[in-house]
N, C-alpha and C positions, 0 to 999 in steps of 0.2 A: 504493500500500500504506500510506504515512504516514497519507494522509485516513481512508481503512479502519479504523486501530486506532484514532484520534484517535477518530474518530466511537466505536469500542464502548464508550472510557473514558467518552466522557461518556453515553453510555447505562445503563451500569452504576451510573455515580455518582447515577441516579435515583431507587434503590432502594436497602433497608437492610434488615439481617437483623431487629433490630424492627419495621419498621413492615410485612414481612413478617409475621410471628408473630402481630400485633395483626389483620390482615387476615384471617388463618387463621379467630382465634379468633372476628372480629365473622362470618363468611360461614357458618361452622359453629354451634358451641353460643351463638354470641347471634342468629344471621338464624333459626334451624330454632329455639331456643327461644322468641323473640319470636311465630314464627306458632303452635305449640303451643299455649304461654298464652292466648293471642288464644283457640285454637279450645276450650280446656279451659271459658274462661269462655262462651261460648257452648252451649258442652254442659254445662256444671255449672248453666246457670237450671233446664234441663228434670232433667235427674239426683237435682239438689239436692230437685227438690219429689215424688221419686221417693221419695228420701232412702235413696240408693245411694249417695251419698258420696263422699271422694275417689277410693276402690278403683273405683269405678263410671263414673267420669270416665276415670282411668287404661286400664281396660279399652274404652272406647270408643275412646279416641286411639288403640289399635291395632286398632281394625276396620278391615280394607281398604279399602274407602272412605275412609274418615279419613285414612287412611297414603295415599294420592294423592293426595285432596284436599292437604294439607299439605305433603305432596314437591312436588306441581305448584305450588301458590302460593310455597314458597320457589326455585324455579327462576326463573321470572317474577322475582322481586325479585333474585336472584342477579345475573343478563344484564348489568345497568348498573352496580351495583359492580366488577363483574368487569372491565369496557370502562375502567372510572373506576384500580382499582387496578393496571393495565396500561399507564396512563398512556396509552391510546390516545387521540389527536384524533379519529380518524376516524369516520364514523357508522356506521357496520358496524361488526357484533360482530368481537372480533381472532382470529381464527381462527389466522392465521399467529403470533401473538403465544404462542396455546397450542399450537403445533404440530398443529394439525390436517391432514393430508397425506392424499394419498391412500396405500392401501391395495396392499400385496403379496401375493399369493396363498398365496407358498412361506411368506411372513415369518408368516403370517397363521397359517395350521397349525399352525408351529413353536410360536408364542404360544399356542395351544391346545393342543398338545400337556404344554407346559410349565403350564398351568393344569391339565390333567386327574395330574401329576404330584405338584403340589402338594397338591390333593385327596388322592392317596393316604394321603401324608406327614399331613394332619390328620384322615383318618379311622385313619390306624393309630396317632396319638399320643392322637385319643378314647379308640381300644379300651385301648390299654397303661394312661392312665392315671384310666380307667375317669370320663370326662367326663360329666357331667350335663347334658341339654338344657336352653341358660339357662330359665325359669320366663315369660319376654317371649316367647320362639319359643313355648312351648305353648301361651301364651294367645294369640298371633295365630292357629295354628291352631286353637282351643277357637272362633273366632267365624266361621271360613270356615265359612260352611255352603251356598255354593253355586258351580256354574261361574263367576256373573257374579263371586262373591267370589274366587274362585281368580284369575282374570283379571284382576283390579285388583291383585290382590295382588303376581302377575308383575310388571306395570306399575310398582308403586310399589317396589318390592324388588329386581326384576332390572335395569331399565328405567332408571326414574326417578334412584334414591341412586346407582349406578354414576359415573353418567351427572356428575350434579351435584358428587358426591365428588371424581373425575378431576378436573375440571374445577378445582376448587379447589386440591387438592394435587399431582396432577402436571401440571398447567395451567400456572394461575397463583404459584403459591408457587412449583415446581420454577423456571418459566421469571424468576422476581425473582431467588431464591437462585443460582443461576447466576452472573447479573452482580454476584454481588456477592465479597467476599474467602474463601467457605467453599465457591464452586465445583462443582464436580458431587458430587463427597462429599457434602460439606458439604448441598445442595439436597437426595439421598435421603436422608441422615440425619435429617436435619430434620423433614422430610414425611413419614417413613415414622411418626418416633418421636409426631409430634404427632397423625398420621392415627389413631395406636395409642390415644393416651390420653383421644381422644374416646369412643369407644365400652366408656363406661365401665360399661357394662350386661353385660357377660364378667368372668367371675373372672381372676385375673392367668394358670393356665395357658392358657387360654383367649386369651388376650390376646397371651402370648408365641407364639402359633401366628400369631395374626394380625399382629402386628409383622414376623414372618417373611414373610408374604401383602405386607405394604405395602413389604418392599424388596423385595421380587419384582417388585410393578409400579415401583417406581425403576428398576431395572435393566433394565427394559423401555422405560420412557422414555427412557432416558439411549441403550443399544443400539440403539433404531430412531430416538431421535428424531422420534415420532411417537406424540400422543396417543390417536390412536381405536384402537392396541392394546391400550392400560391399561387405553379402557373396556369394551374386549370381554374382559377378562381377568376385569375385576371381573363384568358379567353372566353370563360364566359361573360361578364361582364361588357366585354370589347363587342364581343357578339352579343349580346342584346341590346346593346347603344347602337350596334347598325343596323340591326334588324329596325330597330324605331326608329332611324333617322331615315330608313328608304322609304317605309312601309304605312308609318305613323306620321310623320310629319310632310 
């Protein structure tokens, strides 16, 4: 048992609640804004001689296609940061590092159930406080104009951000924050408020809905101990926000 704790202190002592924070920030709004850039100036030679402008650039970056293209390539660059600020040796990606486990059937419903619940809670806090569809969701819908676009869309929305978001924040940050002196509190608090202030495309009540959503999935993490509920938490979620923004609105 000695060896046991010995070995977690100096594991712990790896990791720091800054160089967590910093990690967050470069994997999120510097990795997903460096490939944007990239892809705006690439779309703004042809745009530019269109002379559609920045609005016209803006609008393409959320074409479905675009929105995969860009999810998929900051995924690909994600893999080796992620192996790197996990401090892992090994050649394999660290699955066990982000709790990747298998899969409970009972545990698994409950997690859905508990998503279809929260759902409620944000479609009846739209209605009460008479929520506006952000101006970004209409215009990704204003350019789906086909199955194959619908499909990408799934991909890059339900799919893809879930997938790479978890990964980052109940992944890797949750699993630093942990070892370090702010704990499991400490680890959803963190993650949930930092996950909150990314998505800075939501008006603030907007925002306090979704804050609520990010320690939903901390407390999922922390409860099973196990990432791939998070990400089927957030895919559902993704997918029922486009199901009503095609369908519903």
């Amino acid at each position: 048992m000695e060896d046991v704790k010995t070995t977690n202190i100096v594991t712990g002592s790896e990791f720091s609640i800054l160089k967590t924070f910093l990690w967050m920030l470069l994997l999120t709004l510097g990795l997903q804004g460096i490939v944007g850039f990239i892809t705006a100036i690439v779309i703004g030679v042809d745009l530019g001689a269109s002379g559609e402008g920045t609005n016209g650039i803006e609008l393409t970056l959320l074409q479905p296609s675009i929105i995969v293209i860009t999810g998929a390539i900051s995924a690909i660059l994600l893999f080796p940061l992620i192996k790197k600020a996990a401090h892992q040796s090994i050649k394999s990606f660290p699955f066990q590092f982000l709790a990747f486990k298998p899969v409970n059937k009972t545990t698994l419903i409950k997690v859905l159930l508990l998503g279809v619940g929260y759902y409620i809670i944000e479609w009846l806090a739209t209605y009460v406080f008479s929520i506006d569809t952000p101006q970004f969701m209409l215009d990704v819908k204003s350019q789906t104009h086909s199955t194959l676009d619908a499909l990408m869309l799934v991909l890059g929305i339900c799919i893809i951000a879930p997938i790479t978001e978890e990964i980052i924040f109940r992944g890797l940050a949750y699993g630093r924050l942990v070892k370090t002196k702010v704990g499991v509190s400490g680890a959803i608090i963190i993650t949930s408020l930092f996950f909150t202030i990314i998505h800075v495309q939501y008006d603030l009540i907007v925002l306090s809905i979704l804050c609520l959503f990010a320690f939903i999935l901390g407390y999922v993490r922390y409860k099973t101990e196990n990432l791939i509920y998070c990400i089927v938490l957030h895919m559902q979620i993704n997918l029922f926000s486009t199901i009503e923004l095609f369908f519903f609105l």
